[in-house]
Structures are given as structure tokens and as C-alpha cells.
C-alpha positions as CSV (number, residue, x, y, z in Angstrom):
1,X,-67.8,-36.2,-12.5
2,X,-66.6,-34.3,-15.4
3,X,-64.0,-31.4,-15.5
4,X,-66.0,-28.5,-16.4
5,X,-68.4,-27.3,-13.6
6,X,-70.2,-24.1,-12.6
7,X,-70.6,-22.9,-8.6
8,X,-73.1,-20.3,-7.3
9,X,-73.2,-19.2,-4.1
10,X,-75.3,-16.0,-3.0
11,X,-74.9,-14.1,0.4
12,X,-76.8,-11.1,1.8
13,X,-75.1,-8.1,2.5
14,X,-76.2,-5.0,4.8
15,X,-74.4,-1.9,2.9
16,X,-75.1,-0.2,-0.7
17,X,-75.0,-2.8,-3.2
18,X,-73.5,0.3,-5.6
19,X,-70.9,0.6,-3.1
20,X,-69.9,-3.4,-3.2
21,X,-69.7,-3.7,-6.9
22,X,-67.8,-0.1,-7.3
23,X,-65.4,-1.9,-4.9
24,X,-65.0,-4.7,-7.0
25,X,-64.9,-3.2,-10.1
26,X,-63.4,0.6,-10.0
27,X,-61.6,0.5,-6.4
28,X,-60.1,-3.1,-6.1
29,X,-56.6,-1.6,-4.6
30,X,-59.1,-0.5,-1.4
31,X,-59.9,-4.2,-0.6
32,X,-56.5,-5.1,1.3
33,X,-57.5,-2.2,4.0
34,X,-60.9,-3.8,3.7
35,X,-60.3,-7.8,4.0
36,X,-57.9,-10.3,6.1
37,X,-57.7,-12.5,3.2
38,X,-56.6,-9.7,0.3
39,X,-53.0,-8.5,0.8
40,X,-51.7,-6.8,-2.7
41,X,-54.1,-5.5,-5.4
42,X,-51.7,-4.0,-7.9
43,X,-52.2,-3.0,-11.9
44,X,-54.9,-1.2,-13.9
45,X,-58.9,-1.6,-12.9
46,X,-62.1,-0.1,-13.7
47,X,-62.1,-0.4,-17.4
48,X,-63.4,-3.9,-19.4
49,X,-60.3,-5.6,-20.3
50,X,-57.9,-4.2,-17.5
51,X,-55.1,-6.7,-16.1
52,X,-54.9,-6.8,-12.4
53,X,-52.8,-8.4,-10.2
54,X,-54.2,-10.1,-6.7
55,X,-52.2,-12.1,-3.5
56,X,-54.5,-13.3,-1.4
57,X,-54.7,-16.2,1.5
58,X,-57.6,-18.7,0.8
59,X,-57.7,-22.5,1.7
60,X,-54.6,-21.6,3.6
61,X,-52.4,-20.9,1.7
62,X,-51.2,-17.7,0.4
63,X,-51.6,-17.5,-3.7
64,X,-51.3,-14.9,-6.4
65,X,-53.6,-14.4,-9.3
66,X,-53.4,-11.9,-12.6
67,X,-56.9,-11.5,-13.8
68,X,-58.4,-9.6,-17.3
69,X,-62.2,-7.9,-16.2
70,X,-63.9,-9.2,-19.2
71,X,-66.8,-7.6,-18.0
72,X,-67.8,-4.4,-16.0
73,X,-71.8,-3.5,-15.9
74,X,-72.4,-0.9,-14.1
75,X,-76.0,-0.7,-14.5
76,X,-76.8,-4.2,-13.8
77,X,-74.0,-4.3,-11.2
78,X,-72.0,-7.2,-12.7
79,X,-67.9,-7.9,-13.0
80,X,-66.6,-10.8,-14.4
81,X,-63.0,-11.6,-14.1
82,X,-60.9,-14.2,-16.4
83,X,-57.8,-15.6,-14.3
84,X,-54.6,-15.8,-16.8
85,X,-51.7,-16.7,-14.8
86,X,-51.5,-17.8,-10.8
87,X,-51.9,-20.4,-8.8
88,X,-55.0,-21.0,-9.5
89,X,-54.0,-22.5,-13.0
90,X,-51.9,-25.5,-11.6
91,X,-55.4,-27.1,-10.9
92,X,-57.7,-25.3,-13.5
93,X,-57.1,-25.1,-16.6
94,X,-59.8,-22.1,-17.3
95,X,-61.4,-20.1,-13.6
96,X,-63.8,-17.3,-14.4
97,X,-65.4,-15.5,-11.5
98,X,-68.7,-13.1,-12.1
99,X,-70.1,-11.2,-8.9
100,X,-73.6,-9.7,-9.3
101,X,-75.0,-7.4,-6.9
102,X,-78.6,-7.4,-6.8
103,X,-80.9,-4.8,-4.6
104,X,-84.2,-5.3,-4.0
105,X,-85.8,-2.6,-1.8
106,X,-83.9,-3.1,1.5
107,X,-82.3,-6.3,0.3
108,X,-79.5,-6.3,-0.9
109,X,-77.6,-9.7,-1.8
110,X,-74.2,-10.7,-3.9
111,X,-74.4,-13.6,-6.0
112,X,-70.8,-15.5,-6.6
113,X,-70.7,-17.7,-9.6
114,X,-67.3,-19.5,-10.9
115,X,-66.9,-21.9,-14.1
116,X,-63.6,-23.4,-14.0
117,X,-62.2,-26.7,-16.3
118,X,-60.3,-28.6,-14.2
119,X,-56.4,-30.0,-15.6
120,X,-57.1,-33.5,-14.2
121,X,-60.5,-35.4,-13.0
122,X,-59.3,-36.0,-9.3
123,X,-58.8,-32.2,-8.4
124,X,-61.6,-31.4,-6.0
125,X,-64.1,-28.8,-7.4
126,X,-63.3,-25.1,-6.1
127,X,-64.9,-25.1,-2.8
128,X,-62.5,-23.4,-0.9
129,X,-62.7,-20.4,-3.7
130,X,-66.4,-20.0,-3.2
131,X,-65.8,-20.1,0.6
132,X,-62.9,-17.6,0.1
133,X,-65.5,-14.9,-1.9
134,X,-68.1,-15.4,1.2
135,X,-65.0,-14.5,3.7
136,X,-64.2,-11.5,1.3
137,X,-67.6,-10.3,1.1
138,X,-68.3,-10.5,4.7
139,X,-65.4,-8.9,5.5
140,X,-66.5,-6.2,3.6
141,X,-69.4,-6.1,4.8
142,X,-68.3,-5.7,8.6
143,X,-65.9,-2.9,7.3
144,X,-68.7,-1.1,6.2
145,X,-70.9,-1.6,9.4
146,X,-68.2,-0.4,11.3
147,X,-68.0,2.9,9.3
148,X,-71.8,3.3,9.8
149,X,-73.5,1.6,12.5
């Protein structure tokens, strides 16, 4: 195996898909109310090149993360984050993560991808990340079933 890789994972969601990427992108400091797994969402957001700041529990463990949105689209529904500093950089040596919402009628799904560079060949690919954006989304999700069954 080599130290660069890419990770897709795709999951279906049941409420607006302009509502889930608005989230992400414009509204970040909502997802702690939101999610088990969030618990600080602190700096600037909604703008292409914002820095924000993120603790969250995944794999465990409770992490921090400062990420740069290199990209918001709000048309094609599309926010890509650069992680600069956290914990997730004592493993990676780059970790980019791009959420696309796509909707399609009544369906309506959110497609995860990272590409990370790992430091060293034996760290394990990022798994538990991808697992920790599923937990987030569905989480979100159920939040917004609640509010409207």
C-alpha cells in the first residue's frame, strides 16, 4: 500500500439536501446542537478560504481540528475543507474532506470523499474518519426528522 489514498463513502439522507450543505458550509457553529460527536465549532465560515476551528469525538477519542474551506459551491452543493493543524496531522501529513450533496427528485444522498497522505506506511487508512462523517450525517439527519416528522 502506498501513502496517498482517496475514500468515498455515500449515504442517503431524508431532509433538504440545500439544508445539509447550508449546514456545512454557512452554519457550521449549529452542528454541536445537532450531533453527539461535534462539541465546539468556533471561527469564521461561509466564505471560500475561512479558518474554522472543530472538537469533535470520533474513533474514541476526543480531537481538535482547524480547517481552511477551499471550496464552497453553492450551486452544485459542494464544500471542501483543507485540515491545517489538529490531531489529525500526527498521522496525515495532508487530510482534505469534500461533502457533495446530490438531489435527485425525492432522493437525496451525501457523498463523503477524503484524500489524505499518510506520515508513515503502517498508519491504517482513515476509516474511522469516514465512519465518523456517516455518524455526523445521520445524526443530522434524525435532528431534522425530529423537527418534521
Amino acid at each position: 500500500m502506498g501513502l496517498k489514498g482517496k475514500l468515498l463513502g455515500q449515504i442517503e439522507i431524508s431532509f433538504h439536501g440545500d439544508l445539509f450543505h447550508e449546514i456545512l458550509g454557512a452554519r457550521p457553529h449549529h452542528l454541536p446542537s445537532m450531533s453527539s460527536v461535534i462539541h465546539e465549532v468556533d471561527g469564521q465560515w461561509g466564505t471560500q478560504g475561512c479558518t474554522t476551528k472543530y472538537k469533535y469525538t470520533q474513533g474514541g477519542k476526543t480531537e481538535a481540528a482547524e480547517t481552511v474551506m477551499d471550496i464552497i459551491d453553492n450551486e452544485k452543493k459542494i464544500v471542501k475543507y483543507r485540515i491545517v493543524k489538529g490531531d489529525i496531522l500526527n498521522s496525515y501529513k495532508s487530510f482534505i474532506v469534500t461533502c457533495e450533496v446530490e438531489t435527485n427528485g425525492d432522493d437525496k444522498f451525501v457523498t463523503w470523499t477524503v484524500v489524505y497522505e499518510k506520515l508513515k506506511e503502517e498508519i491504517p487508512e482513515p476509516l474511522s474518519y469516514m465512519e465518523y462523517f456517516f455518524t455526523v450525517t445521520k445524526e443530522l439527519d434524525d435532528h431534522h426528522a425530529k423537527l418534521n416528522p
